[in-house]
Structures are given as C-alpha cells and as structure tokens.
C-alpha positions in Angstrom: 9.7 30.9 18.7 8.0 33.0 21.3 5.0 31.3 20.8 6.5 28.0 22.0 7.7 29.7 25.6 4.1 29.3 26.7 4.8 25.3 26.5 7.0 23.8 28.5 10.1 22.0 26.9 8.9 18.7 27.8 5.9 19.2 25.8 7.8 20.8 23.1 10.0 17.9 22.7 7.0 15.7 22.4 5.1 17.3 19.8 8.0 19.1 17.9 11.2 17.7 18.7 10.6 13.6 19.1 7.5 13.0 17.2 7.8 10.8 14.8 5.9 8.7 12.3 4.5 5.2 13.3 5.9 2.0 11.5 4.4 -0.4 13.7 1.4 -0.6 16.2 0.1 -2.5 19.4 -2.2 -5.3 18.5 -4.3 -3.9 21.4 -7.6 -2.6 20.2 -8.3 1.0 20.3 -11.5 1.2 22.1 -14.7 3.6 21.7 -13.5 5.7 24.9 -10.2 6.4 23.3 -11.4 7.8 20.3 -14.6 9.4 22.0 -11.4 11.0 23.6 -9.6 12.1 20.9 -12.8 13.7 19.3 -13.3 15.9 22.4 -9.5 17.1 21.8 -10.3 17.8 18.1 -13.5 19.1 18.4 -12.6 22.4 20.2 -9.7 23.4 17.5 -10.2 26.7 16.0 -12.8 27.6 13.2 -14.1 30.3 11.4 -18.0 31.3 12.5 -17.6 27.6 14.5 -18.4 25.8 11.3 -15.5 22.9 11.5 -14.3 22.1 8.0 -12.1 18.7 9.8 -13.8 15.7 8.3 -12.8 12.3 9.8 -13.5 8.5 8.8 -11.9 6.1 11.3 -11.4 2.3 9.3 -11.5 -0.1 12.2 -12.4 -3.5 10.8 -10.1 -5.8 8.8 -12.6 -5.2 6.0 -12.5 -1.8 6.1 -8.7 -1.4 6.3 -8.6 -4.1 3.4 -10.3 -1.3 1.2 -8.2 1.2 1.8 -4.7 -0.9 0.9 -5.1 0.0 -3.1 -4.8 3.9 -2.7 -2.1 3.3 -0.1 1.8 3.7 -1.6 3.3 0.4 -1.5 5.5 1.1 1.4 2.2 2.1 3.8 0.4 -0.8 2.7 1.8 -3.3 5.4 1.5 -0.8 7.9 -2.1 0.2 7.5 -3.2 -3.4 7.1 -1.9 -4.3 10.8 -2.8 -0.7 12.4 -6.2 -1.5 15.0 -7.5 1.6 13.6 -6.9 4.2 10.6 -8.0 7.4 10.7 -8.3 9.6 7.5 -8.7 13.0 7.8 -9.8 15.7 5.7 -10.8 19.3 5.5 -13.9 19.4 3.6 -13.0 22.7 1.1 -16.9 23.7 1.2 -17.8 23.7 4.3 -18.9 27.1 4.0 -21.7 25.9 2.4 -23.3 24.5 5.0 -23.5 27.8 6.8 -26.8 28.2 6.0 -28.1 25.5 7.9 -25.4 26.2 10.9 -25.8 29.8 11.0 -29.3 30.3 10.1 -29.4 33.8 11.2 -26.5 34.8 8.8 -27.7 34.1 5.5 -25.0 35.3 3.3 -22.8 33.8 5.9 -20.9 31.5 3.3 -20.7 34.0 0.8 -17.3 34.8 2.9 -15.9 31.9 1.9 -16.9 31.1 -1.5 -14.5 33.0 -3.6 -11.7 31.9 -1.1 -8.9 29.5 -3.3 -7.5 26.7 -0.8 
C-alpha cells in the first residue's frame, strides 16, 4: 500500500474505497465538453512506444443504445437503455500492428509485441 500514500485519503476513498457501480443516471445530457474532457484524462495513461491500445465507442442516441440492449445481461439492459451515454471500452489486442505507421522509423517495432499472449 505504499503506493497509495502519494494520494491523499480523500481521494483514496473516492476511487478505492466508495466507488461503486451505477444503477441509475441523471436524465441530464452529457455534453461534447464533458467527454472532450474525459478523453484528455484518458489520453495521457501509460503506453508502450506511445501507441495506445484503449479503443472507445461512446452510444449516445436512443438508437444507438437500443442496439446494444441484446448483448447486454438481462439485469443491465434497463440500465443501459436509460443511461444519456454508454461508453464501451476496449483494448484493441493488435495494436502493435499499427506500429509501423506510428513509429515509422522503427520498423520491426511491432515485432515486440507479436508473440506476446494477452
């Protein structure tokens, strides 16, 4: 837990401690600048030669929330149907292979990550 004296127990509590899962949501809309925002945030995590394997669709409209009910368990369906916006998210497993265009003057870049098993 020494890691976790760097961040202040309020914060701890917030992300570690209190954090729990949604079950319902404001019918206020999430707007552009909110999620412009949270990209920034997500952007910046950690990667490996700066290629970012996070993949992220964001389901906004009725329609497209509608879509996603089938392949939701029956106890999620409700809540994804009234959420303003759903956000899937992903880590794309081959991301290494678009090194080449990302790191053009490392060609065998991606060959570091092609035998890796996720």
């Amino acid at each position: 837990m020494d890691s976790l004296v760097h961040i202040d127990p309020d914060t701890q509590d917030l992300l570690f401690r209190a954090a729990r899962t949604a079950n319902t949501f404001s019918s206020d809309p999430v707007t552009e600048e909110q999620v412009r925002a949270l990209y920034d945030l997500i952007r910046w995590a950690p990667t490996s030669m700066n290629a970012q394997p996070f993949r992220m669709v964001l389901a906004q409209s009725p329609a497209a929330r509608e879509r996603l009910l089938p392949y939701m368990s029956e106890g999620n369906r409700a809540k994804t149907a009234s959420a303003p916006l759903v956000a899937i998210l992903a880590a794309d497993i081959n991301f290494h292979e678009h090194l080449p265009q990302l790191a053009p003057y490392n060609p065998k870049a991606k060959d570091n990550f092609a035998d890796d098993e996720m």
